[in-house]
DRENDO-1510 file (C-alpha; in Angstrom, 1 decimal, always signed):
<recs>
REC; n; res; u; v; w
REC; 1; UNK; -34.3; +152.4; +71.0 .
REC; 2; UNK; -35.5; +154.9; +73.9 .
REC; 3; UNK; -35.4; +152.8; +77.3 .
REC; 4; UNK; -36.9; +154.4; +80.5 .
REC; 5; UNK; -36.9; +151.6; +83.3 .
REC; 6; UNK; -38.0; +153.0; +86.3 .
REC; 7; UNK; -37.7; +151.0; +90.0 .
REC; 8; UNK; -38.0; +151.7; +93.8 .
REC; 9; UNK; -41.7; +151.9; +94.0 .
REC; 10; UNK; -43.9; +150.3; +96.9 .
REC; 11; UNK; -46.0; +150.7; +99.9 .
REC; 12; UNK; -45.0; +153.1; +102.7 .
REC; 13; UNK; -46.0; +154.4; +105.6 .
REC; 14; UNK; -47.4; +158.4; +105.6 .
REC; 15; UNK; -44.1; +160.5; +107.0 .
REC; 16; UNK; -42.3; +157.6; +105.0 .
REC; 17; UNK; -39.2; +158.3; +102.5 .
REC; 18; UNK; -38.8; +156.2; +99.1 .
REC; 19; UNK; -36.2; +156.5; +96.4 .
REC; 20; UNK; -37.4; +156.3; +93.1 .
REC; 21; UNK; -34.5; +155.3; +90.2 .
REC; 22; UNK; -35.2; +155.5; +86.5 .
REC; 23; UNK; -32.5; +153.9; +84.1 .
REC; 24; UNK; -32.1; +155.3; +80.5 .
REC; 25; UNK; -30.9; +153.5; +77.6 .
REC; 26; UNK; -30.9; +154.1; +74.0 .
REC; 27; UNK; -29.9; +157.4; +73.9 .
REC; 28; UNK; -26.9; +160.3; +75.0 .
REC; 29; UNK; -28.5; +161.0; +78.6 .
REC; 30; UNK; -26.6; +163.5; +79.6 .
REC; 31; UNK; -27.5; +165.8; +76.4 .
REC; 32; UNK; -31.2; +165.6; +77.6 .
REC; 33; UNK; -33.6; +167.2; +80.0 .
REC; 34; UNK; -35.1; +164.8; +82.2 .
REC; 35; UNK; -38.4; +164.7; +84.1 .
REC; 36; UNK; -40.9; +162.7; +87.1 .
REC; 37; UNK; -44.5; +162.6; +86.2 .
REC; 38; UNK; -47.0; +161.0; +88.3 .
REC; 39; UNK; -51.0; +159.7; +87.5 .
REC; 40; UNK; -52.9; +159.0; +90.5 .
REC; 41; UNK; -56.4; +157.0; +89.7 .
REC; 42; UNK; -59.0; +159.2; +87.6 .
REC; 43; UNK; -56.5; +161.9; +87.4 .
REC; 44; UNK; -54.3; +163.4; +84.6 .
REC; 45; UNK; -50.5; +162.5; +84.6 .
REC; 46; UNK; -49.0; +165.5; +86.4 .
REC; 47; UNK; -45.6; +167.2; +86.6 .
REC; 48; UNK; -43.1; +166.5; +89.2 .
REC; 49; UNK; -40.2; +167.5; +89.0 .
REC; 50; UNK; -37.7; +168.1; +86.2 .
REC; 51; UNK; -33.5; +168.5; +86.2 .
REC; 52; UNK; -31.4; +170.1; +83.1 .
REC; 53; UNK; -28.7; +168.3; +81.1 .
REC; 54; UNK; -26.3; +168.4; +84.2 .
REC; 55; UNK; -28.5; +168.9; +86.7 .
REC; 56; UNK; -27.4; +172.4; +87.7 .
REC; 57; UNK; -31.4; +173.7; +87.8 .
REC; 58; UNK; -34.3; +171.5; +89.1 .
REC; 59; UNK; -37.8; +172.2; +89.6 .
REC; 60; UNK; -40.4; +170.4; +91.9 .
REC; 61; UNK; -44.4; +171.1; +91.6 .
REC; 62; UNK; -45.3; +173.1; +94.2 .
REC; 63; UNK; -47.4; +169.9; +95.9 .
REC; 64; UNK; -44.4; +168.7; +96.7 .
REC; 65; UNK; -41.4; +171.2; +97.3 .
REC; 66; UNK; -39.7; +171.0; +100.3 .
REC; 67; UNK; -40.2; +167.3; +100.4 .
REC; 68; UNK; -39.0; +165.9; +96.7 .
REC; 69; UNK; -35.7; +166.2; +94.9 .
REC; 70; UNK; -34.9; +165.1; +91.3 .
REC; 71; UNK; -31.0; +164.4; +90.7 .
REC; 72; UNK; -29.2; +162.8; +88.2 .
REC; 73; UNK; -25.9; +160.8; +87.4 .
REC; 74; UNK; -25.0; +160.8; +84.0 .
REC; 75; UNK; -22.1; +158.4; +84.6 .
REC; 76; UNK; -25.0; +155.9; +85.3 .
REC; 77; UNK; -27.5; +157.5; +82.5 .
REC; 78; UNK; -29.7; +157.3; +85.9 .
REC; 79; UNK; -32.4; +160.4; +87.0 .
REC; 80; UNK; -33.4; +159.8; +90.5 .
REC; 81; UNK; -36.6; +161.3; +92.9 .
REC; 82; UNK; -36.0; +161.4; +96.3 .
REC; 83; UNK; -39.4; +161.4; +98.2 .
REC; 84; UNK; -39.6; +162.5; +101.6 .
REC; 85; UNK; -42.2; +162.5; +104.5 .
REC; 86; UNK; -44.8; +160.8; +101.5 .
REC; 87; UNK; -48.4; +161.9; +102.2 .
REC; 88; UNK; -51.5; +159.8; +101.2 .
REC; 89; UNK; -52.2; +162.0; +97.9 .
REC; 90; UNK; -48.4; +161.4; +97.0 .
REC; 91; UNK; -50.1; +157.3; +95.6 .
REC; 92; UNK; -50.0; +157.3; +92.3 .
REC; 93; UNK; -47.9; +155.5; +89.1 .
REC; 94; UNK; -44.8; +157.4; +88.5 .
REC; 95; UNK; -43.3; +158.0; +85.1 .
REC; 96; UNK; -40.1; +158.9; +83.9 .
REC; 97; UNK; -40.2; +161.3; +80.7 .
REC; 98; UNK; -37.4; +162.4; +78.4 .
REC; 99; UNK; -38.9; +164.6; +75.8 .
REC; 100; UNK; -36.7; +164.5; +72.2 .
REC; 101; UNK; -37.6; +165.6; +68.8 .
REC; 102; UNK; -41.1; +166.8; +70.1 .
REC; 103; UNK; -41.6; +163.6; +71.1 .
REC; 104; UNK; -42.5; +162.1; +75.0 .
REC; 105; UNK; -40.5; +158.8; +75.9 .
REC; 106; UNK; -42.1; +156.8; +78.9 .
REC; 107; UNK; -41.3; +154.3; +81.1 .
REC; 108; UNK; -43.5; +151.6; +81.9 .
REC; 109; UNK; -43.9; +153.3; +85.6 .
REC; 110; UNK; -43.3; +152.2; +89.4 .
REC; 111; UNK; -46.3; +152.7; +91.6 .
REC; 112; UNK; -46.4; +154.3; +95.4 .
REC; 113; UNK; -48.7; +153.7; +97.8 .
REC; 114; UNK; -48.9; +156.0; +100.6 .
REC; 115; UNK; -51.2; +154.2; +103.6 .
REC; 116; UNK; -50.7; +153.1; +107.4 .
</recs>
């Protein structure tokens, strides 16, 4: 079945950098779109970022370009989010997606926290 494990979450420091890691399983990665979504408290879940089947075009919510990047390794059936100087609205749970047959496949999520 579908596996999203995501990892690399914690608590850092605003200006901080964190790498977030999400591990696929289950499926041919590297024939899928993959995504970042994030749900900070009383919010909806949000867009991130997303990067096509080989990663040749990525796209990052405005909130956060210039400061996020979403890559990928299909070797490792692996999509990465590279977070730099992390604000204190950047705390939330954040999801990796892979959308197939019109349906959403989540991971259980890795939460941020963004405070001094």
């Amino acid at each position: 079945q579908v596996q999203l494990v995501e990892s690399g979450g914690g608590l850092v420091q605003p200006g901080g950098s964190l790498r977030l890691s999400c591990a696929a399983s289950g499926f041919t990665f590297g024939k899928y779109a993959m995504s970042w979504y994030r749900q900070a408290p009383g919010k909806e879940r949000e867009l991130v970022a997303g990067i096509t089947l080989l990663g040749s075009t990525t796209n990052v919510a405005g909130s956060v370009k210039g400061r996020f990047t979403i890559s990928r390794d299909n070797a490792k059936s692996t999509v990465y989010l590279q977070m730099n100087s992390l604000k204190p609205e950047d705390t939330a749970v954040y999801y990796c997606n892979v959308q197939m047959w019109g349906i959403d496949f989540w991971g259980q999520g890795t939460q941020v926290t963004v405070s001094s």
